[in-house]
C-alpha positions as CSV (number, residue, x, y, z in Angstrom):
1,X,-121.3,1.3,-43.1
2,X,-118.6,2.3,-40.6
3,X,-119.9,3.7,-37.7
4,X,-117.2,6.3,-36.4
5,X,-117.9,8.4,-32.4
6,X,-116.0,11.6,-32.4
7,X,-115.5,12.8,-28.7
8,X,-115.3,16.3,-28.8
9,X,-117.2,17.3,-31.6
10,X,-117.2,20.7,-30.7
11,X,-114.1,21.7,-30.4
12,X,-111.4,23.0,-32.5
13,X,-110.0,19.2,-33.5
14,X,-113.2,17.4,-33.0
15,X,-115.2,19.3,-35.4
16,X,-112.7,19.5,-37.9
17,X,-112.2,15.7,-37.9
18,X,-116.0,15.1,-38.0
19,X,-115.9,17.7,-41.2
20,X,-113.9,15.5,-43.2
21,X,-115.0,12.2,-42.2
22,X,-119.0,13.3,-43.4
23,X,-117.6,13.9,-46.8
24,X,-117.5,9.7,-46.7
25,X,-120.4,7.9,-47.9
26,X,-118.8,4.7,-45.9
27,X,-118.8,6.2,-42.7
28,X,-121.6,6.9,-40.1
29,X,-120.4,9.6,-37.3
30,X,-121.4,9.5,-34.3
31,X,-121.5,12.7,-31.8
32,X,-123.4,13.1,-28.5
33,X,-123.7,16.8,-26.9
34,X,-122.3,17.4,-23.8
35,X,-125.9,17.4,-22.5
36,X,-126.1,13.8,-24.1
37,X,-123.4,12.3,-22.8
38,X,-121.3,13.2,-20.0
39,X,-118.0,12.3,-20.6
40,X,-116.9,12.5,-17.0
41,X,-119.4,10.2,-15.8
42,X,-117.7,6.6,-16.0
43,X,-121.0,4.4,-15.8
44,X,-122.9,6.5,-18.8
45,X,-119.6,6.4,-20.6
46,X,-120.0,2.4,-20.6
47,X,-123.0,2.3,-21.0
48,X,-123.0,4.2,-24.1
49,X,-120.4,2.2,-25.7
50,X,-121.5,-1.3,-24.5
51,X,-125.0,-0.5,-26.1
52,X,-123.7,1.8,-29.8
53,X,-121.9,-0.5,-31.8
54,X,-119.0,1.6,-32.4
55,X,-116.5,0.3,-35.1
56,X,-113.7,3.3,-34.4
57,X,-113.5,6.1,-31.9
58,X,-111.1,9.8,-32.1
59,X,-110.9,11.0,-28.9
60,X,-110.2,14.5,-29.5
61,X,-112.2,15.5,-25.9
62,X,-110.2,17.3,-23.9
63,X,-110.3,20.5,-21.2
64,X,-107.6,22.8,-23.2
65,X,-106.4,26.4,-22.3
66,X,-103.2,28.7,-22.4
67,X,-101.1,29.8,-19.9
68,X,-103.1,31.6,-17.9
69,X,-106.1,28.7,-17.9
70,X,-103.4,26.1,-16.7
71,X,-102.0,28.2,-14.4
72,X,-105.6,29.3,-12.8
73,X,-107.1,25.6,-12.7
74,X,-104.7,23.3,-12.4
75,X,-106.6,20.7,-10.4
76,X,-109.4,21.1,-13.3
77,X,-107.1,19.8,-15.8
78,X,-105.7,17.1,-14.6
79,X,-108.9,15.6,-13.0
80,X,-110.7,16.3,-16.2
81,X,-108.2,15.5,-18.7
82,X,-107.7,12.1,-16.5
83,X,-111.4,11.0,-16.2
84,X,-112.3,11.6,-19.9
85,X,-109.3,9.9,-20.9
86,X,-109.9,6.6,-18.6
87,X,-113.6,6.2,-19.2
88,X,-113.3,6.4,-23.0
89,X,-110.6,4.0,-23.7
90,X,-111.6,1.5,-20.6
91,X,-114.8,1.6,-21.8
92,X,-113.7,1.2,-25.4
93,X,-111.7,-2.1,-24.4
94,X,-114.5,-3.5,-22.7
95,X,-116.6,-3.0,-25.4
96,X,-114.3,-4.7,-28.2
97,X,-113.5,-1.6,-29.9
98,X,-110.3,-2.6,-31.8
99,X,-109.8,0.8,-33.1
100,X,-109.0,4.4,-31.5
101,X,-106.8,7.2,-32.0
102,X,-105.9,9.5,-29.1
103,X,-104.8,13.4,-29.5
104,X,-102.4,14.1,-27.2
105,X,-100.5,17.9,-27.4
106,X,-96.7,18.8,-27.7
107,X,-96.8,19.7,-24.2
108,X,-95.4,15.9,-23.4
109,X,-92.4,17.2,-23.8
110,X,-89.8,18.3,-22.0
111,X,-89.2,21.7,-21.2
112,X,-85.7,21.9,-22.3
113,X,-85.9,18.7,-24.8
114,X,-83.4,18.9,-27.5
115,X,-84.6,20.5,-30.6
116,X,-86.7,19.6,-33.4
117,X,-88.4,17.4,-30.6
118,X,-88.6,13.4,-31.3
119,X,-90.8,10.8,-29.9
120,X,-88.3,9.7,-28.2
121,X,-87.3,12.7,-26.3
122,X,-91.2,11.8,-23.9
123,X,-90.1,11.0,-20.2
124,X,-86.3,11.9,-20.7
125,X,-86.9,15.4,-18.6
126,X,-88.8,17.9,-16.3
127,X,-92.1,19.2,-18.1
128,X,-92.7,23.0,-18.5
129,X,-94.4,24.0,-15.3
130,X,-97.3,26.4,-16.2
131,X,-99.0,23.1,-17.7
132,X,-97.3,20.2,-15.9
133,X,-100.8,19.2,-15.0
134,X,-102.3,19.0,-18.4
135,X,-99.1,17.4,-19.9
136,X,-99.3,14.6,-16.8
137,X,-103.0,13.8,-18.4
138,X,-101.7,13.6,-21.6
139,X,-99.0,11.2,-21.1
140,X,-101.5,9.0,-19.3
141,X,-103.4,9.1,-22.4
142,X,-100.7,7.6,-24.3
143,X,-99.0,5.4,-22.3
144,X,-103.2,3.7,-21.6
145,X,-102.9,3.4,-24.8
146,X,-99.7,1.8,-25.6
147,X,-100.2,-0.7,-22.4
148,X,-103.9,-1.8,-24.0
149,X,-102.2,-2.3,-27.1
150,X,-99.1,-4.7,-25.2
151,X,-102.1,-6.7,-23.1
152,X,-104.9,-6.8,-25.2
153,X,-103.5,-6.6,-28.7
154,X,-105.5,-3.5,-29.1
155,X,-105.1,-0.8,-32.1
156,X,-105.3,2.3,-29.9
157,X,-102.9,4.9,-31.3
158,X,-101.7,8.3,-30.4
159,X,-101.1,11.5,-32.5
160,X,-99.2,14.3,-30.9
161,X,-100.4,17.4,-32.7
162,X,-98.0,21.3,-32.4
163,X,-99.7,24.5,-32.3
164,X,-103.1,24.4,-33.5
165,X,-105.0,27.2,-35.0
166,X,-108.0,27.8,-37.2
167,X,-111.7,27.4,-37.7
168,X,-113.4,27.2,-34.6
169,X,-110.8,28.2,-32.2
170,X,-111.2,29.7,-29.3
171,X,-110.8,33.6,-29.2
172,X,-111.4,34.4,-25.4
173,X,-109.6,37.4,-24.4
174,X,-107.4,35.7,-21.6
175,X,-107.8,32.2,-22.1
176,X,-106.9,31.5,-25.4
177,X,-103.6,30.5,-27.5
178,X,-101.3,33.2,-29.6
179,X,-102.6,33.2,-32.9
180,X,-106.4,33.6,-31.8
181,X,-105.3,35.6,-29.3
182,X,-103.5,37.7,-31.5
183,X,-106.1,38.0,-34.4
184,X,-108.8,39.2,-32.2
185,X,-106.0,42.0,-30.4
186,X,-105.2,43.2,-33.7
187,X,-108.8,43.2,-35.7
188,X,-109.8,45.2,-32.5
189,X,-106.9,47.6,-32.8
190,X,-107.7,47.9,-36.6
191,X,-111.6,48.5,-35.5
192,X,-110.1,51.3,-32.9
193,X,-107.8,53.2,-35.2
194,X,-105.4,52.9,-32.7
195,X,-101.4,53.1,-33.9
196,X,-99.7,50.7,-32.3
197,X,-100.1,47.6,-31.2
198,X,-97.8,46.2,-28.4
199,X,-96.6,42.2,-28.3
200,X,-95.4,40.4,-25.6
201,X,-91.7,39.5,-25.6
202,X,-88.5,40.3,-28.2
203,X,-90.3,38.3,-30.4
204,X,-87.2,35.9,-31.3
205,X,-88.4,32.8,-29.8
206,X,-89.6,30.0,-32.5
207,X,-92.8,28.4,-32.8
208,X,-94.4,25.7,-35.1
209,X,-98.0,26.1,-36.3
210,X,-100.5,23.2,-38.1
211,X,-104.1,24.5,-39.0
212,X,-106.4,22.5,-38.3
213,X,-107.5,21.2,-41.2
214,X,-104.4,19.7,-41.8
215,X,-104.4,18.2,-37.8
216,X,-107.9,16.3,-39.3
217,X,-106.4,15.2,-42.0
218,X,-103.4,13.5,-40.3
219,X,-105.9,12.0,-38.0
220,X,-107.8,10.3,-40.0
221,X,-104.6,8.9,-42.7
222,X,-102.5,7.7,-39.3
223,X,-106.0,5.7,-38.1
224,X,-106.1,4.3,-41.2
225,X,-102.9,3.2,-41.5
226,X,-102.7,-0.9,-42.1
227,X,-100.7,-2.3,-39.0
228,X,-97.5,-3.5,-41.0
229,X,-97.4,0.4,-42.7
230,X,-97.9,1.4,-39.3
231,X,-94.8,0.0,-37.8
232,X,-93.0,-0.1,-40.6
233,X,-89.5,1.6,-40.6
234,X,-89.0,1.2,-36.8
235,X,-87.2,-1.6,-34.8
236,X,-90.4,-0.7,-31.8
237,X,-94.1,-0.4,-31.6
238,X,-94.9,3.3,-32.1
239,X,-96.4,4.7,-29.0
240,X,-97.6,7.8,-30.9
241,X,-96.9,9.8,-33.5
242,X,-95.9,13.8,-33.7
243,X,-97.9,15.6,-36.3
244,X,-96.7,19.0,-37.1
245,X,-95.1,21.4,-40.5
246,X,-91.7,20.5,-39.5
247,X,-91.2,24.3,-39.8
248,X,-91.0,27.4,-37.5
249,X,-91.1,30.8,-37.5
250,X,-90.2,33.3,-34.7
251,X,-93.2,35.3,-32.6
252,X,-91.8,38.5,-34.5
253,X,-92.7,37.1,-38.1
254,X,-96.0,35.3,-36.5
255,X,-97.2,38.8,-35.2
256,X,-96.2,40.4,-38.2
257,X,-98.4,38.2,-40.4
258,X,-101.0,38.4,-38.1
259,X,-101.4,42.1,-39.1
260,X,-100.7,41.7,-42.4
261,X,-103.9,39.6,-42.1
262,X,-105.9,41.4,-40.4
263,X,-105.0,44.6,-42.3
264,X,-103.5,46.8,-39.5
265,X,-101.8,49.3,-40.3
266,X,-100.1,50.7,-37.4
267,X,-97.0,50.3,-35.4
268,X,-95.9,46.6,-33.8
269,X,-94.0,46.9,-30.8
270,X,-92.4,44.2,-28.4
271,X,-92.1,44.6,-24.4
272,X,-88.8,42.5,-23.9
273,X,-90.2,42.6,-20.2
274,X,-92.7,40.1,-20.6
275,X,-91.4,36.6,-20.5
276,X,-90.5,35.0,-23.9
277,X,-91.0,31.3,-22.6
278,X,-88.9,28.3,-24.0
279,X,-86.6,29.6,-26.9
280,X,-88.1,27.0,-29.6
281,X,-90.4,24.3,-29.6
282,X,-90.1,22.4,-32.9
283,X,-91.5,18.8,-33.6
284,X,-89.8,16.2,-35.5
285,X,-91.8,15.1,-37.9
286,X,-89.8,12.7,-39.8
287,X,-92.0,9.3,-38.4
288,X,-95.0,10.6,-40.0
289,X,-93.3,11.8,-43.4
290,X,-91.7,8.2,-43.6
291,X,-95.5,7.1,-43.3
292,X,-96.7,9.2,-46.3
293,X,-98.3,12.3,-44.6
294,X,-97.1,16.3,-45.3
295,X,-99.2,19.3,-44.3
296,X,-100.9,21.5,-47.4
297,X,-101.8,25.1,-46.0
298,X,-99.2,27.0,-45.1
299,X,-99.2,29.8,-42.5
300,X,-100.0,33.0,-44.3
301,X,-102.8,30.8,-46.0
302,X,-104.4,29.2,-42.7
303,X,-104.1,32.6,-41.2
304,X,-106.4,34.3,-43.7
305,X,-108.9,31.3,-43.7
306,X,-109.0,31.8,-39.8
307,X,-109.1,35.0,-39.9
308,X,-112.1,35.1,-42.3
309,X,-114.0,32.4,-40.0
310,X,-113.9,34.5,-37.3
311,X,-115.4,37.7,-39.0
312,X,-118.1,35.6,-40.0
313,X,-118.8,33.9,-36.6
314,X,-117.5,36.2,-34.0
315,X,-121.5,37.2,-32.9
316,X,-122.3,34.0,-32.1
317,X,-119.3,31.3,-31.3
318,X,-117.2,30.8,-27.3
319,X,-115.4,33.2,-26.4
320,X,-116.1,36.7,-28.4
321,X,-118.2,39.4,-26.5
């Protein structure tokens, strides 16, 4: 029996990951509660470890947020972020874990990185300011990683996910991503008859989306992954791997589902004075197609899942009063 800790349980990634991995009869997982285990605290971090027996760990722990979370606590997110990141893979190594996969964001990139973005476009530019911080965290992440594997001959691997949406998300008013963000604004416009709903921006700029389902899934196949399929098909060790649709949509046809979805049937209208942010932000995800991996739920699909999720939990989950 493998025994398998999922940091992060709770959260979007984290729960979805331990979903699918309890459908294995091979596989033990392993979860502790904030409450249990403080991830922040370096000495009950290694001690935990050094006395679990841990075959393989996802760290999928993280402090997340939008915009206007980055932008608030800034100092919050890269302390955090840092300190979960360092205890859990020190800790790891010290323990003889050979096996860990980190979840990283698309926020590694550069602001103005050319577009789908590659793996190799990480450290070629200046990072989009609003979440510098976070992003800093993140490279860390990978780059502890990649410099365990290089001394130690560890197998600690990195997945760099796009926008993530679905079960479990977060649906706070202000601090939460578009498409929960935008579900909630128009199931409460539907709930208060009104006639219009106004979006922020023209609406032209182009975004990728991944359910999270699908994020589990690509998880679990890319830890899996023999070494020799693993590096196959590159002249380098990979120091992490996008995971994304490899297609985009613009905000317009994103908001327009959204209501489609949620069955609003009122007037959508854009303030161009609101800032649009970057123009696109697509991920190349040829690496991980050349290993054997494709998403399955496609936008309008994941959208009505989500949707659905949230009608049934929105009493009694973060983030809906």
């Amino acid at each position: 029996m493998k025994r398998i800790f999922v940091a992060g349980h709770n959260g979007m990634v984290g729960s979805a990951i331990v979903r699918q991995l309890k459908q294995r009869a091979d596989v033990e997982v392993i979860t502790k509660s904030r409450s249990e285990l403080n991830l922040l605290d370096q000495q009950a971090v290694a001690q935990f470890f050094a006395q679990s027996n841990i075959d393989c760990v996802y760290l999928a722990a993280a402090k997340v947020g939008g915009i206007v979370a980055n932008n608030t606590y800034p100092a919050d997110f890269i302390y955090e972020n840092l300190s979960i990141q360092n205890n859990i893979i020190h800790s790891c190594h010290v323990a003889n874990i050979q096996d860990l996969l980190f979840l990283g964001s698309s926020c590694i990139y550069p602001k103005l990185a050319e577009q789908p973005m590659s793996e190799h476009a990480l450290l070629t530019g200046t990072l989009e300011p609003t979440n510098e911080p976070y992003a800093i965290a993140k490279i860390a992440g990978i780059k502890m990683c990649e410099s365990y594997n290089r001394q130690y001959k560890r197998n600690y691997r990195s997945v760099m996910p796009t926008n993530l949406y679905g079960e479990n998300d977060n649906f706070h008013p202000e601090n939460s991503h578009v498409i929960p963000a935008l579900l909630r604004r128009f199931h409460e416009a539907k709930l208060n008859g009104d006639s219009e709903v106004i979006a922020w921006g023209s609406g032209k700029p182009m975004r990728e989306f991944l359910h999270v389902d699908d994020m589990a899934a690509a998880s679990i196949y890319v830890m899996e992954l023999d070494q020799d399929t693993y590096n196959a098909n590159t002249q380098e060790m990979l120091s992490h791997i996008n995971v994304g649709t490899g297609v985009d949509c613009t905000i317009r046809e994103l908001v327009e589902t959204v209501a489609k979805v949620t069955g609003f049937k009122g007037e959508i209208k854009f303030d161009a004075s609101k800032p649009d942010g970057a123009p696109r932000k697509l991920m190349n995800v040829d690496r991980l197609a050349d290993l054997g991996w494709k998403y399955s739920i496609d936008l309008e699909q994941g959208l009505a899942t989500t949707y659905e999720w949230f009608l049934a939990n929105q009493d009694n989950f973060r983030g809906v009063v």
